[in-house]
N, C-alpha and C positions, 0 to 999 in steps of 0.2 A: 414069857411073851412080851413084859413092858422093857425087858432087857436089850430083845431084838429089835425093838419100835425104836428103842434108846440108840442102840450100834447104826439101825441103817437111817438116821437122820442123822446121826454124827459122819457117817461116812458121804451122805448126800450134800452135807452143808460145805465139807469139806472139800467135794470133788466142784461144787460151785464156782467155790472162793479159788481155787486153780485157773476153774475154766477162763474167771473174770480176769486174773491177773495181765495186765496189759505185756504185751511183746515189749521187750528192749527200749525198741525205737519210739512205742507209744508214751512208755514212761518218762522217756527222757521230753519228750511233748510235754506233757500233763506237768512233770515236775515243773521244767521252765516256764509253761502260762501260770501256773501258780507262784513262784519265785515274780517273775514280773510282773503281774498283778499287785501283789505284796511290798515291793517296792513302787510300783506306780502309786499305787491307795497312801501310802507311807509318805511318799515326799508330798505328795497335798495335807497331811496332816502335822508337819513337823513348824510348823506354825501358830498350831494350836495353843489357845490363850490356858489350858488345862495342862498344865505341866507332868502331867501320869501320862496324859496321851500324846501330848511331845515326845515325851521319855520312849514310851514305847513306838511310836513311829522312828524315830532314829536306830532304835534297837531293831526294829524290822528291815529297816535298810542295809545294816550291817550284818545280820542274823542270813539271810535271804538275798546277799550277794554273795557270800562265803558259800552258803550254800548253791546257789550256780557254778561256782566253779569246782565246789568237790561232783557235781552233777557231771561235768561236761568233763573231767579228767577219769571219771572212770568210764563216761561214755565211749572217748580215747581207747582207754585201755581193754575195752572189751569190744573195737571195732563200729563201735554204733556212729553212727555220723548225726552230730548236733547242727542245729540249723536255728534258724532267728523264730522263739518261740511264740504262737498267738496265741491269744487270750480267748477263750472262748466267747460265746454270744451273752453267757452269764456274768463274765467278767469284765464286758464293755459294757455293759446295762448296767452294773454298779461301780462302776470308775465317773459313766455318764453321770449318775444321781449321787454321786459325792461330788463331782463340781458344780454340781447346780444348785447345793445348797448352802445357804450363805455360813462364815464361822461364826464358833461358837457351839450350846449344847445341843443343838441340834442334831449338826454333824458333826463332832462327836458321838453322840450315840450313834446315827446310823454308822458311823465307820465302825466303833465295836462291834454294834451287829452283824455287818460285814465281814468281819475280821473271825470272828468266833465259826461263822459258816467258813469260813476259807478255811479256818486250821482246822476243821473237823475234816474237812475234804481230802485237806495236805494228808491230815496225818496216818486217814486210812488209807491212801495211798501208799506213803510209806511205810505203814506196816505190812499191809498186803505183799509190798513188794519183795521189802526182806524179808518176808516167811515165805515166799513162792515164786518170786523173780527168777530169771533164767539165767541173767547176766550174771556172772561172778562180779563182779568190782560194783555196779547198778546196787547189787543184792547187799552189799557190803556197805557201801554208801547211804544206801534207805536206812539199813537199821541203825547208824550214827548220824544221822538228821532226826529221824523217830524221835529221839529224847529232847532236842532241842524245841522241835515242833508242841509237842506233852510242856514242855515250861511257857511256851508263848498262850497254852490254853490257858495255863495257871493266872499268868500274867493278867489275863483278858479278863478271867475272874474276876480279878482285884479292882479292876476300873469300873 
């Protein structure tokens, strides 16, 4: 009995995470507000008097434009048409409250904290995507950002 309780919650959780995976065209959204958010929040901190969180805002700007464009070339090549990506209502309410607040350890923390919420977001996206995306090149592309995204957590750790 606790076998079958076991299979059909694994089969249920499963058939979820499918349901949820976004369409093509939504990914390619989602990835670009995150990527431009990520460089938005980034170039406000690469002035930072804390040289870990310089470091890793340049690292984000570089990290997260490389990645837009392996986004947009396999959007290409699987037909998806990419367009100028917005930022959701959660992404302008912390871009707003990162330039309101003055430099220094302040903001820096909140941009960690911001940060660490964004790659949690990024990155179950990216997994989700490459283990259930539709896109061939999409599906391909997520699971080689996936690991880069997993080092920026590590990174964020460290600060």
């Amino acid at each position: 009995m606790k076998l079958l309780l076991i299979g059909v919650a694994a089969l249920t959780m499963g058939t979820a995470a499918v349901a949820d995976t976004p369409k093509p065209a939504e990914f390619v959204e989602k990835a670009g507000a995150s990527d431009t958010f990520e460089i938005d929040s980034a170039r406000l901190m690469v002035t930072s008097k804390n040289p870990s969180i310089k470091a890793f805002a340049v690292q984000m700007i570089t990290d997260h434009s490389k990645s837009t464009k392996m986004v947009t070339a396999a959007a290409k090549g699987d037909g998806v048409h990419v367009g100028k990506p917005s930022l959701t209502i959660g992404q302008r309410t912390d871009l707003t409250a990162l330039k309101a607040v003055p430099a220094g350890k302040t903001k820096d923390d909140l941009y960690v904290k911001q940060q660490k919420a964004a790659h949690a977001d990024a990155l179950a996206l990216m997994q989700d995507y490459s283990a259930n995306g539709s896109a061939r090149h999409l599906k391909m592309t997520a699971g080689k950002i996936a690991p880069v995204v997993e080092k920026h957590e590590a990174m964020l750790a460290n600060l």
